[in-house]
MIVOVEX-15429 format. One line per 5 residues: number of its first residue (from 1); their letters; for each residue x, y, z of C-alpha. Coordinates in nm, 2 decimals, decimal comma. Each point is the difference from the previous one (the first is absolute). Layout:
N
NUM> A> X Y Z ~ ... .
***
This chain:
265
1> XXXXX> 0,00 0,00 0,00 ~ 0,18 0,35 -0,09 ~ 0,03 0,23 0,29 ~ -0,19 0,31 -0,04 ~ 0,17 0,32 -0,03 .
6> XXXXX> 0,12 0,13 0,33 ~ -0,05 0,34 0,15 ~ 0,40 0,14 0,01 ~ 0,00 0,03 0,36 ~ -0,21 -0,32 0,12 .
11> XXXXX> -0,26 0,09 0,30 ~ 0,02 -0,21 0,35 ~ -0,30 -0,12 0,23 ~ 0,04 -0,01 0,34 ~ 0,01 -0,39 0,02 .
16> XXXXX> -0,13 0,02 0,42 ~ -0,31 0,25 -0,10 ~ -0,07 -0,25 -0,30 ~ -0,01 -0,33 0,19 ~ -0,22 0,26 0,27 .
21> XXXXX> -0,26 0,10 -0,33 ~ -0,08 -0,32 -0,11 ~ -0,04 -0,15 0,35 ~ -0,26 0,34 0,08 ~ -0,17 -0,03 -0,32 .
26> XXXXX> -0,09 -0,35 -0,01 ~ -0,13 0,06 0,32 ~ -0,22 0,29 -0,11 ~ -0,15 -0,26 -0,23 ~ -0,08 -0,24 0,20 .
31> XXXXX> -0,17 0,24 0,21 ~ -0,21 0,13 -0,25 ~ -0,14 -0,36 -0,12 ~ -0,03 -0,18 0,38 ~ -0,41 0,09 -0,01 .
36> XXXXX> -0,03 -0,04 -0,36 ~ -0,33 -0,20 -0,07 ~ -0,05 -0,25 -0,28 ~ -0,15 0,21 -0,21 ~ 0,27 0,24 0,08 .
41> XXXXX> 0,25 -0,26 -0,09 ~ -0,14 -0,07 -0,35 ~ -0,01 0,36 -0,09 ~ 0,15 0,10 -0,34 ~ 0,31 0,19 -0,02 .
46> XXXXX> 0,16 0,24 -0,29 ~ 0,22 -0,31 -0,09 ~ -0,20 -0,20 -0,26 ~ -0,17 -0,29 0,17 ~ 0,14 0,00 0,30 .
51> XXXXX> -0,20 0,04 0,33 ~ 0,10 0,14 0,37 ~ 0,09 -0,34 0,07 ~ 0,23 -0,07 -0,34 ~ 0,16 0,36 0,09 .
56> XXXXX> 0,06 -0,05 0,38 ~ 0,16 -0,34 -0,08 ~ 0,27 0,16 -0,27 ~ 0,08 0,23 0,29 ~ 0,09 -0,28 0,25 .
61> XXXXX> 0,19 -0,19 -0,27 ~ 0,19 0,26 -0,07 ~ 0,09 0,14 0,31 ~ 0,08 -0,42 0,05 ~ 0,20 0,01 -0,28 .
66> XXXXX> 0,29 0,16 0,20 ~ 0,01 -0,32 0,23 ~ -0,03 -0,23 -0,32 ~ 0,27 0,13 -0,14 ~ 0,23 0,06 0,32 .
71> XXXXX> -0,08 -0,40 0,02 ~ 0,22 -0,08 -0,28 ~ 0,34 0,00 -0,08 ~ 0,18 0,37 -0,09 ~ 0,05 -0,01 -0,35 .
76> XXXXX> 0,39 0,08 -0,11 ~ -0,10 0,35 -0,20 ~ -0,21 0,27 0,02 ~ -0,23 0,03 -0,33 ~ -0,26 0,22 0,07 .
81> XXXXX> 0,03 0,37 0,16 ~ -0,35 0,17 0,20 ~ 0,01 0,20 -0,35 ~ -0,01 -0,31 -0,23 ~ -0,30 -0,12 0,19 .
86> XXXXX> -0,31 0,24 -0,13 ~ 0,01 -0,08 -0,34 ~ 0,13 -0,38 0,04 ~ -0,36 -0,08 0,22 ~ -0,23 -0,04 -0,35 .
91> XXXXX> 0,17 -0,33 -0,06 ~ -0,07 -0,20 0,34 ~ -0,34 0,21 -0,01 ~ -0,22 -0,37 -0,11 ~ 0,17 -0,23 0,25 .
96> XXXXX> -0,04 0,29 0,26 ~ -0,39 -0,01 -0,09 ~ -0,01 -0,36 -0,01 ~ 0,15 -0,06 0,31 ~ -0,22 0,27 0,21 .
101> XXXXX> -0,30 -0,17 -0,13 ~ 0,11 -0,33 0,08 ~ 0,09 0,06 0,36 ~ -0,33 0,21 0,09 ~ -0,21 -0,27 -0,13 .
106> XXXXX> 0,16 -0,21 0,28 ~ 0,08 0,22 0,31 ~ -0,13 0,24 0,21 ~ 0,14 0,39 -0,12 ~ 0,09 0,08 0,40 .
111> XXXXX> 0,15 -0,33 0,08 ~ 0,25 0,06 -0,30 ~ 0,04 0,35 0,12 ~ 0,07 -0,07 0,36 ~ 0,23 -0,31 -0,12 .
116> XXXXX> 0,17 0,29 -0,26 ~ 0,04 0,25 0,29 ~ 0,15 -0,29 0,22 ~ 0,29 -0,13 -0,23 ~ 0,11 0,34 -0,09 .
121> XXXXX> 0,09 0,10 0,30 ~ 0,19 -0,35 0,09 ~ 0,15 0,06 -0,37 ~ 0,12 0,34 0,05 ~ 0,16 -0,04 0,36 .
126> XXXXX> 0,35 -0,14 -0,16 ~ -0,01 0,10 -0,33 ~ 0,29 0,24 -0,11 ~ -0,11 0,27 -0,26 ~ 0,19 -0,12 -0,25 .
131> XXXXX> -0,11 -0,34 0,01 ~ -0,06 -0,12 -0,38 ~ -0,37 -0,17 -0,07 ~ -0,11 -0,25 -0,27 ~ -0,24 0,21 -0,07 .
136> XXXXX> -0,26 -0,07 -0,32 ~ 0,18 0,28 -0,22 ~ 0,31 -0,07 0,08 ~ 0,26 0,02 0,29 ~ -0,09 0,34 0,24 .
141> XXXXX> 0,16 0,12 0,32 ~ -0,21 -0,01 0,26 ~ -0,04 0,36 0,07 ~ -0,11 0,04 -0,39 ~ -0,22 -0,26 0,01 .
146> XXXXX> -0,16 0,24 0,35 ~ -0,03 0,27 -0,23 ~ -0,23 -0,22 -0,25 ~ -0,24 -0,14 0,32 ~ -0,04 0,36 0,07 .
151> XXXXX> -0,11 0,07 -0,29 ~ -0,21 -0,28 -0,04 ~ -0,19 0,04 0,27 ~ -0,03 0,39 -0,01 ~ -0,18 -0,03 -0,34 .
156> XXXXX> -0,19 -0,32 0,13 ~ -0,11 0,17 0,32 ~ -0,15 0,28 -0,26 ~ -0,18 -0,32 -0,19 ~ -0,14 -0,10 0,35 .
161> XXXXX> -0,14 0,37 0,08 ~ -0,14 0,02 -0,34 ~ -0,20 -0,36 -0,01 ~ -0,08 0,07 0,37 ~ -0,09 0,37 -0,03 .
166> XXXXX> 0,16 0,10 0,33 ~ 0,36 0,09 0,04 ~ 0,29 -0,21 0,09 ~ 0,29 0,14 0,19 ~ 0,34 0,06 -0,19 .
171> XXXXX> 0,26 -0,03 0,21 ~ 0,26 0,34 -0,12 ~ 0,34 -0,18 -0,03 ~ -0,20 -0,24 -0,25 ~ -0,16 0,24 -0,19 .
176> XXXXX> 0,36 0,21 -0,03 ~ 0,18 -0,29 -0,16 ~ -0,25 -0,09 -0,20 ~ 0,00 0,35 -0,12 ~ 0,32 0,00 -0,03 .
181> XXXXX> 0,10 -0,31 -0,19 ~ -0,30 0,09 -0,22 ~ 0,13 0,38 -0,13 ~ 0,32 -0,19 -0,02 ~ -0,13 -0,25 -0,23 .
186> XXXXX> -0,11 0,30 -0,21 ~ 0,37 0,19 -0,03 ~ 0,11 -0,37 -0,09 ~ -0,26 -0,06 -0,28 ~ 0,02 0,33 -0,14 .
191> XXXXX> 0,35 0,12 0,10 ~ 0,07 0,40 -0,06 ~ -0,05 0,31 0,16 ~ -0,24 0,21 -0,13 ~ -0,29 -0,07 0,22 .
196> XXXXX> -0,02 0,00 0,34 ~ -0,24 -0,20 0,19 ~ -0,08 0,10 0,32 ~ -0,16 -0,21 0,26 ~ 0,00 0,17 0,36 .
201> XXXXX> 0,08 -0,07 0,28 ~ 0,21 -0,33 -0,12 ~ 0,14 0,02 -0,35 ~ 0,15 0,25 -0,31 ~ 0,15 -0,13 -0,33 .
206> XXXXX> 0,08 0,15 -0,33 ~ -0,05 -0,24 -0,27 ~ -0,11 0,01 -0,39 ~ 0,27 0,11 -0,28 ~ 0,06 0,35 -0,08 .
211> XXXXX> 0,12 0,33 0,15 ~ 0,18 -0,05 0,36 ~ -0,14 0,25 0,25 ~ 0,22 0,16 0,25 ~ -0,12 0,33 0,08 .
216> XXXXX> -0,32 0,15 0,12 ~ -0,33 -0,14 -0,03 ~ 0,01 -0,33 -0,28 ~ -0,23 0,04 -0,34 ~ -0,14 -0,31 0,06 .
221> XXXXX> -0,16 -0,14 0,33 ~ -0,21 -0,27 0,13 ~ -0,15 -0,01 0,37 ~ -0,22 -0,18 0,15 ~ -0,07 -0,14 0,34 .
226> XXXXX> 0,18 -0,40 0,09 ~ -0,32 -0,20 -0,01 ~ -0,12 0,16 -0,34 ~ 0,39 -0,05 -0,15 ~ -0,05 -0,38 0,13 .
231> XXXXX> -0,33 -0,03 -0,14 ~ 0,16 0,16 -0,37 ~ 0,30 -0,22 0,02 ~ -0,19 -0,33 0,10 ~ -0,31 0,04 -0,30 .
236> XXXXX> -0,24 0,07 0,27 ~ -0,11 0,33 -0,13 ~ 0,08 0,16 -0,34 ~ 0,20 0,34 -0,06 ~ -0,28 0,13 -0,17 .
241> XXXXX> -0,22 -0,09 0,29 ~ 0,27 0,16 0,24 ~ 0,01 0,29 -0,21 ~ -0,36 0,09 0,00 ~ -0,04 -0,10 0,40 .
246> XXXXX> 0,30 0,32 0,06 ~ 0,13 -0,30 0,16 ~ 0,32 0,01 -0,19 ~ 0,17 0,36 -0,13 ~ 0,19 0,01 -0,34 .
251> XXXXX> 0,14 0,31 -0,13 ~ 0,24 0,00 -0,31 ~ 0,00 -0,16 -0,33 ~ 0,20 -0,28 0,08 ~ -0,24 -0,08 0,32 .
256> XXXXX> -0,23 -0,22 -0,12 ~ 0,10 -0,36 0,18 ~ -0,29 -0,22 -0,17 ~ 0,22 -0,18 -0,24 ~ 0,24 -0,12 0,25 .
261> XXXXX> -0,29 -0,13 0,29 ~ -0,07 -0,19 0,11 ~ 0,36 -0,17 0,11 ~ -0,09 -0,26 0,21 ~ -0,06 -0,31 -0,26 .
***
């Protein structure tokens, strides 16, 4: 699998507020879904034909998938970087689905969360940062592979709240990196500097060929707020949709983002 292109100054997570995001978030979920009724439970969601119940077991795989993997022998080399792994997901996306459906149809959502929550913890207690995974796209440090479950389950928790109609919780150091490895993503894809996207509090980037800035206000800028730049990046809402919500600002001729989003495959 090539690399993708990498910014010229790589950014760092703190690996201790990682391991404490994932832990907080999964916990928020499981929260939010311990009264659910069954008709709660077989409600749809924004992600085809999935229900609550399809949706809330993908969260506890995948927050397990950090003790699967820690389970197995460290691979020898390091193939995939937290910046490879956006537009790498498209091509495990039908064994993903596959495997989601076939667990809920057996097991109860909470037990798997509460078994999920459980093993990371024991998983994480030894593990050094650097610790290489088998992962399914490839061999990932362990801290890159923290930046992916936040991400997964900041943009899950956000499926949750929409199917269920009432919020979920987002814990902030899990909504940061995803943020973060998201505009990231962006610079990589479309490398350059005549754009810059800003997402406060947690993230700026220039990306997009053409004129450097490096003086006074830029000629072309994009902000928006972190959910609504998670929602553009991940397909679940639609620049022009953003756009004409004022959720997302874009001033400039260059500004206009649609034909590089969504990135996450």
């Amino acid at each position: 699998m090539p690399p993708a292109q990498r910014r010229s100054r790589a950014r760092t997570y703190d690996a201790a507020k990682l391991r404490a995001a994932v832990a907080a978030q999964l916990t928020h979920v499981r929260e939010t879904v311990a009264g659910l009724s069954d008709e709660q439970w077989a409600l749809p969601t924004r992600l085809g034909d999935w229900t609550v119940r399809d949706l809330v077991v993908h969260i506890a795989l995948g927050a397990d998938s950090v003790r699967t993997y820690l389970a197995k022998p460290a691979p020898p080399v390091r193939e995939v970087t937290v910046l490879d792994w956006p537009s790498a997901t498209a091509a495990v996306a039908t064994a993903v689905d596959a495997r989601a459906r076939t667990v809920a149809a057996s097991t109860e959502p909470l037990e798997i969360l509460d078994r999920a929550d459980e093993r990371l913890a024991e998983a994480l207690a030894s593990a050094p940062d650097e610790r290489l995974l088998a992962a399914r796209l490839g061999a990932m440090r362990l801290d890159d592979f923290l930046v992916t479950r936040c991400v997964e389950l900041t943009v899950h928790s956000d499926d949750l709240a929409a199917a269920l109609g009432t919020a979920v919780p987002l814990d902030r150091q899990a909504l940061a990196a995803a943020t973060r490895v998201l505009a990231d993503s962006l610079a990589a894809k479309a490398p350059g500097g005549s754009v810059e996207v800003r997402i406060p509090p947690y993230a700026v980037v220039q990306c997009v060929e053409g004129p450097r800035h490096t003086r006074g206000t830029p000629p072309n800028v994009v902000e928006t707020d972190p959910l609504t730049w998670i929602r553009l990046a991940t397909g679940r809402t639609s620049w022009a949709d953003a756009l004409g919500d004022a959720a997302v600002s874009a001033s400039g001729e260059r500004a206009d983002l649609s034909a590089l989003l969504p990135l996450l495959g």
